[in-house]
C-alpha positions in Angstrom: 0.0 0.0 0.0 1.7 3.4 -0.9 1.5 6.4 1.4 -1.2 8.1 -0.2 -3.4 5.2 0.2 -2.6 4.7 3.8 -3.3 8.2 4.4 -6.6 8.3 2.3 -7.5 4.7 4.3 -7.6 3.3 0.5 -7.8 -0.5 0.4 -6.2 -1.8 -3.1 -7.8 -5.1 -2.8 -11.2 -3.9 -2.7 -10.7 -0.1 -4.3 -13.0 1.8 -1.7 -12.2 4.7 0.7 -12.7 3.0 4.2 -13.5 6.1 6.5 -11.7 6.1 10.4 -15.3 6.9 11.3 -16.8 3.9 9.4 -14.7 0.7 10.7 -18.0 -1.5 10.0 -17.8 0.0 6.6 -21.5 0.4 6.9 -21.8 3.9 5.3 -19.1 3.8 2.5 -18.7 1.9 -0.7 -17.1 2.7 -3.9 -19.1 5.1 -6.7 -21.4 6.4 -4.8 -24.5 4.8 -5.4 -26.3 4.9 -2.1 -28.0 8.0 -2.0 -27.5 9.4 -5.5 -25.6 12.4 -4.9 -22.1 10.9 -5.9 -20.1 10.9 -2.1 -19.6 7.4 -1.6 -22.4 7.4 1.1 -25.1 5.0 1.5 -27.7 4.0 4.2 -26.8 0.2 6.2 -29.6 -1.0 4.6 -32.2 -0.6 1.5 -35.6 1.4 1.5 -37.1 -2.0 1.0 -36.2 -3.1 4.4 -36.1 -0.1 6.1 -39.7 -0.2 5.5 -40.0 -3.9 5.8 -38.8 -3.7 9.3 -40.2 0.0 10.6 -44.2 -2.0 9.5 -43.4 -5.0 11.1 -42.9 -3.2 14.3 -46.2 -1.8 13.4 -47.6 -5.2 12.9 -46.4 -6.4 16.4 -48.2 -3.0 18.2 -51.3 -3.7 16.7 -51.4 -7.6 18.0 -50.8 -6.0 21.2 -53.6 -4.0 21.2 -55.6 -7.0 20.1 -54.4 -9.1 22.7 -55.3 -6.6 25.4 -59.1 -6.7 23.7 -58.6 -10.3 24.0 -57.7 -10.2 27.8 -60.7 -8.2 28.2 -63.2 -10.5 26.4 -61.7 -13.1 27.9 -62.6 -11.6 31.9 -65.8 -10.3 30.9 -67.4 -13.4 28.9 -69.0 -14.4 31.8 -71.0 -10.9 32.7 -74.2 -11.9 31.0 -76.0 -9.7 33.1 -78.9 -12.2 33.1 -78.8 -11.3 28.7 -77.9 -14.4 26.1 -75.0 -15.7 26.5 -72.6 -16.6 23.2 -74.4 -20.4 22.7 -77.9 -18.7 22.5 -76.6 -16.0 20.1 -73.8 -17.6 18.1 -74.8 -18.8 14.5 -71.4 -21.0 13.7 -72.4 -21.5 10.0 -72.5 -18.0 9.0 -68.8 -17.4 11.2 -68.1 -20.5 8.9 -68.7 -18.9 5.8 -66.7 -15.9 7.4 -63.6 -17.5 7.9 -64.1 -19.0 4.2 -64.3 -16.0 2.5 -61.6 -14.6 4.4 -59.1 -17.1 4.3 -59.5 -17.4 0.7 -59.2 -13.9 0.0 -55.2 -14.2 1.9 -55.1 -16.7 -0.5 -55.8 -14.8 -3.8 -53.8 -12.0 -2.0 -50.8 -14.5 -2.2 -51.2 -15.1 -5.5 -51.5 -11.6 -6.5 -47.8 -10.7 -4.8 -46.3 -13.3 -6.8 -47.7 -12.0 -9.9 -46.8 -8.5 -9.1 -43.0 -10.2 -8.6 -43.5 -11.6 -12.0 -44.4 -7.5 -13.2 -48.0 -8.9 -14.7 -50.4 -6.3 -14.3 -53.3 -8.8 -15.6 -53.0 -11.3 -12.8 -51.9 -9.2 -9.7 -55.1 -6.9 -10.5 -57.3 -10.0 -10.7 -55.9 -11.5 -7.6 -56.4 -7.8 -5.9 -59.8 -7.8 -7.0 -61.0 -11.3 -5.9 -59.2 -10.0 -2.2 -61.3 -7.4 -2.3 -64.7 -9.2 -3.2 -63.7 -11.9 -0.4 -63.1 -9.3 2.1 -66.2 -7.6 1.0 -68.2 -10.7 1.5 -66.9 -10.9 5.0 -67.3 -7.6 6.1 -71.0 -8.0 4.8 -71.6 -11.2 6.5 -70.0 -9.8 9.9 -72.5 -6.6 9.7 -75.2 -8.8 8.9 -74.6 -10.2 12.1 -74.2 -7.6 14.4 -77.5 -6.2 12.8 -79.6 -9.2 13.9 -78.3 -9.7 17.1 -78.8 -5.4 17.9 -82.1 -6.9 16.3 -82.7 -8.9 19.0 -81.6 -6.9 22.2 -78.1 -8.0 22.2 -76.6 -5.2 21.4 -73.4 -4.2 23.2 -74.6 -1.7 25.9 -77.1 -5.2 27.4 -73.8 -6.6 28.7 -70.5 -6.5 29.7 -70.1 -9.8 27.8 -71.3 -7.8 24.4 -69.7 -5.3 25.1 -66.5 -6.7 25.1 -67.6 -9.1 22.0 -68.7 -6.3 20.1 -65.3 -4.4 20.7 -63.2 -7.1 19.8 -65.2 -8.4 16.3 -65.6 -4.8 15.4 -61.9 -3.7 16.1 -61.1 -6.4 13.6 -64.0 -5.8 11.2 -62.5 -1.8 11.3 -59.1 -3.7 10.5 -60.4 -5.4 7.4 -62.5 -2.1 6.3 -58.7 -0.1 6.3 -57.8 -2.9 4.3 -60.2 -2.7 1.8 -59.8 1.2 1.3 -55.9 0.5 1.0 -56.3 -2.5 -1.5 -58.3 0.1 -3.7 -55.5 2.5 -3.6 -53.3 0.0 -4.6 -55.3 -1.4 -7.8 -55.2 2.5 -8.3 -51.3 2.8 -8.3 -50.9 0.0 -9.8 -53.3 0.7 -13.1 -51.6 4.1 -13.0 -47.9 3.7 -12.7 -47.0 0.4 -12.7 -44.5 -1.8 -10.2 -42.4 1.0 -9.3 -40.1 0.5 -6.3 -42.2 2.2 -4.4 -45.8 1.2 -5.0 -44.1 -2.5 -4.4 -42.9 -2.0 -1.4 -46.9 -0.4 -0.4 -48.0 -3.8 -1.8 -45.8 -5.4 0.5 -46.8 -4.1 3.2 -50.6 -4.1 2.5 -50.1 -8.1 2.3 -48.6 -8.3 5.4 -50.9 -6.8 6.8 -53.8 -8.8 5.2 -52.5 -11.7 6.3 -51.9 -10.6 10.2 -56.0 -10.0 9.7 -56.3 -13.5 9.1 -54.4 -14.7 11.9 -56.2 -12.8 14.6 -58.9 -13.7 13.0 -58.5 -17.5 13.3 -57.8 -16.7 17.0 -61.1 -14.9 17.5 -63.1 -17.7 15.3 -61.5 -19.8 17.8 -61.6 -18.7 21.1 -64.6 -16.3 20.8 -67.3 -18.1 18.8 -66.0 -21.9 19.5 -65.6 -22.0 23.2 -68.3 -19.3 23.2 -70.6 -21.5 21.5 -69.6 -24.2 23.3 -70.7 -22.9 26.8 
């Protein structure tokens, strides 16, 4: 290594200023392509998982909330107040249908990120679309629901039990609502401008968070209208 390169901190094997300031090398590399403005800077890591990782820790704060509404449910299922109780008012073949249409829909939303990957427009907006429909189907079937059982005098002020049913089945059904405003916007984008970086890293994310719906929602089906019927 010549004195200029030692002073410099210039590596010949590799060709790349390594900075006293930077002995991970996280921040340097040669040509400047990190952040476009030709210094030989870059980030640690790309947009792509910047974002990845800053909604996943979004992911994990909303399961939180969830499993507080959970722990709530879960004290007050038993403050009936003298009112129906979850066997009298649970209808298990619609919630079937439910967890059907929703499931189904993660799976078309599958199927539509693997065709965005493969940059067809055709497929990932038909994939979107049948989501979308799915999702409707359940949101419909869930309102339809709550209607007939407000119908019936079980609304959520009769109970503490309803009321903490009625929090936890609508917080998700307000989940799945977001979700389909957000998949709209994204059929939008995508019609519009294509698979820019950008718009696929909002698809991303939008299918991560579909698919966290269906999770908590298997965990409600289960614990809420199984062992609710079941009692």
């Amino acid at each position: 290594m010549s004195a200029t390169e030692a002073t410099a901190g210039m590596s010949p094997e590799h060709g790349r200023v390594i900075s006293p300031h930077d002995p991970h090398k996280l921040g340097h590399h040669h040509g400047g392509h990190g952040n476009g403005t030709g210094t030989g800077v870059s980030g640690p890591a790309s947009k792509r998982i910047i974002v990845g990782y800053g909604f996943w820790i979004f992911l994990l704060s909303d399961i939180i909330l969830f499993s507080a509404i959970f722990a709530t449910y879960a004290v007050l299922q038993s403050e009936t107040n003298g009112g129906p109780t979850g066997r009298q008012l649970f209808d298990l073949s619609n919630v079937a249908v439910e967890t059907v249409a929703l499931l189904l829909s993660s799976f078309a939303c599958g199927l539509a990120m693997i065709a965005a990957q493969a940059r067809n427009v055709f497929w990932t907006q038909i994939g979107l679309l049948v989501t979308g429909l799915l999702g409707a189907v359940f949101l419909w079937l869930e309102l339809k629901e709550f209607a007939e059982m407000i119908g019936q005098g079980a609304g959520p002020d009769r109970s503490a039990f309803l009321s903490g049913f009625f929090t936890l089945v609508g917080c998700h059904g307000a989940h799945v609502t977001t979700g389909l405003l957000w998949l709209g916007t994204m059929m939008a984008q995508i019609y519009a401008k294509g698979f820019r970086p950008n718009i696929m890293r909002r698809l991303l994310c939008f299918s991560l968070f579909w698919h966290a719906l269906d999770i908590i929602w298997v965990a409600l089906f289960t614990i809420v209208y199984l062992l609710g019927a079941g009692q």
